[in-house]
C-alpha positions in Angstrom: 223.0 40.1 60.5 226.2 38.7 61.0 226.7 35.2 61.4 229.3 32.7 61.3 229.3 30.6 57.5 232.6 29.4 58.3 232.6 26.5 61.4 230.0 25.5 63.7 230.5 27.0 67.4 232.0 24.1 68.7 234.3 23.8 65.8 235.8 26.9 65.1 238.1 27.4 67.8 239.8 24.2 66.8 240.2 24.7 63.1 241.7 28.8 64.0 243.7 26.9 66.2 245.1 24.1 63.8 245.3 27.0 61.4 247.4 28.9 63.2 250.1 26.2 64.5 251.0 25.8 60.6 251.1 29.6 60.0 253.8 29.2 63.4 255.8 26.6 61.4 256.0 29.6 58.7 253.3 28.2 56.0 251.2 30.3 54.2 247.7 29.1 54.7 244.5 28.0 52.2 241.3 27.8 53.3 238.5 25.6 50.8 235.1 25.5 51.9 231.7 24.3 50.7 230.1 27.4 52.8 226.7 27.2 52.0 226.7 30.8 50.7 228.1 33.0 48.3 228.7 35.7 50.3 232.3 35.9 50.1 233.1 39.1 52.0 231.6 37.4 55.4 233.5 34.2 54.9 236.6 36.0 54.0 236.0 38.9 56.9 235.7 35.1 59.3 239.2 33.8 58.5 240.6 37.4 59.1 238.8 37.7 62.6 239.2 34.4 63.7 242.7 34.4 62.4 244.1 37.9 62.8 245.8 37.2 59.3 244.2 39.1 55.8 242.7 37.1 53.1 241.8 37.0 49.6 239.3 34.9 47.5 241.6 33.2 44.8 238.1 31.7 43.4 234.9 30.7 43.8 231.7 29.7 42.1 228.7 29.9 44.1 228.4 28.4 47.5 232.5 27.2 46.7 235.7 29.3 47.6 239.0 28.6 48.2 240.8 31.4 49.9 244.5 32.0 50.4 246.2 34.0 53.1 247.9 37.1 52.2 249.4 38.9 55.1 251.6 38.5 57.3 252.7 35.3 55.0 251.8 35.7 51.6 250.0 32.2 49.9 251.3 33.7 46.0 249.2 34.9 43.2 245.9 32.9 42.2 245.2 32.2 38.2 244.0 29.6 36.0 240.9 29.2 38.6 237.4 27.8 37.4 234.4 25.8 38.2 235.4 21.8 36.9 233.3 21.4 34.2 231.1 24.5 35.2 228.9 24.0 32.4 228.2 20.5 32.3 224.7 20.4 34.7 222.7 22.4 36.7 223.9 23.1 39.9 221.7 21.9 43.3 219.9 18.3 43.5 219.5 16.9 39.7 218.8 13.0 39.3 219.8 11.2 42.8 221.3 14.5 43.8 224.7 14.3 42.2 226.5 14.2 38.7 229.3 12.0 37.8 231.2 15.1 35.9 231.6 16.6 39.9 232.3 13.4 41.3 228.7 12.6 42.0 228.6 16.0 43.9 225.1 18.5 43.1 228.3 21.3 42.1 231.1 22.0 40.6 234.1 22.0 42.6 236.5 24.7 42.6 240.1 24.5 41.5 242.8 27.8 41.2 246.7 27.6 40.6 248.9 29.9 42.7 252.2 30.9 41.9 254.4 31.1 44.8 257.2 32.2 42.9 257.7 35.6 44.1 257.0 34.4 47.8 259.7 34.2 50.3 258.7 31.7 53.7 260.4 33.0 56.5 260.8 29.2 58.2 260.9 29.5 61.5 264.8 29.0 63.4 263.4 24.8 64.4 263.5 24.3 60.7 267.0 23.3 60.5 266.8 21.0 63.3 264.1 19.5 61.9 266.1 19.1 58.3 269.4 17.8 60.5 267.1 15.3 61.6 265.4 13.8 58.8 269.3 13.8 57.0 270.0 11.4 60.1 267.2 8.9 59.0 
């Protein structure tokens, strides 16, 4: 079964939407989510769906994942990416729920570097006016 890990109904149209205006401005787009599952393939097969663009995990650890947009823009290569302080508790509701090494949270978070080196942002034609402008302030 299929279901949607991603947004609640009333949600999701909103965030594809806000999504998508900064892919239009020519970004690249990242996508971090606490998604209450570690099934990665049916959060990542959600973005592409929702956003007609493909995706890649760049990490994860459990229910955790930040994903990065590949195609049509390309986000850069992930590395360096790990749990923050992985090791340092067990992971769900410990004492009071939370642990001060993941900023009171009952996880890890997630964190991955990208470099965007090899990248090349096709900005969209409005760019210059909008750099003409800011030059005038």
């Amino acid at each position: 079964t299929r279901r949607n890990f991603i947004l609640g109904p009333g949600c999701h149209q909103a965030s594809a939407s806000a999504m998508q205006e900064c892919s239009d401005m020519g970004a690249p787009s990242a996508f971090l989510c606490d998604c209450n599952t570690a099934e990665t393939w049916a959060v990542r097969d959600q973005l592409q769906s929702s956003l007609g663009s493909e995706w890649e995990l760049a990490e994860g650890f459990g229910i955790d994942h930040i994903y990065i947009e590949n195609a049509p823009k390309d986000a850069g290569q992930p590395f360096l990416g790990h749990a923050t302080c992985g090791h340092c508790g067990h992971v769900g509701c410990q004492d009071s729920c939370s642990n001060p090494a993941w900023a009171y949270a009952d996880h890890p978070p997630v964190e991955v570097a990208i470099d965007t080196a090899a990248i090349m942002i096709d900005w969209p034609a409005h760019q210059n006016d909008m750099e003409a402008t800011a030059s005038q302030s």
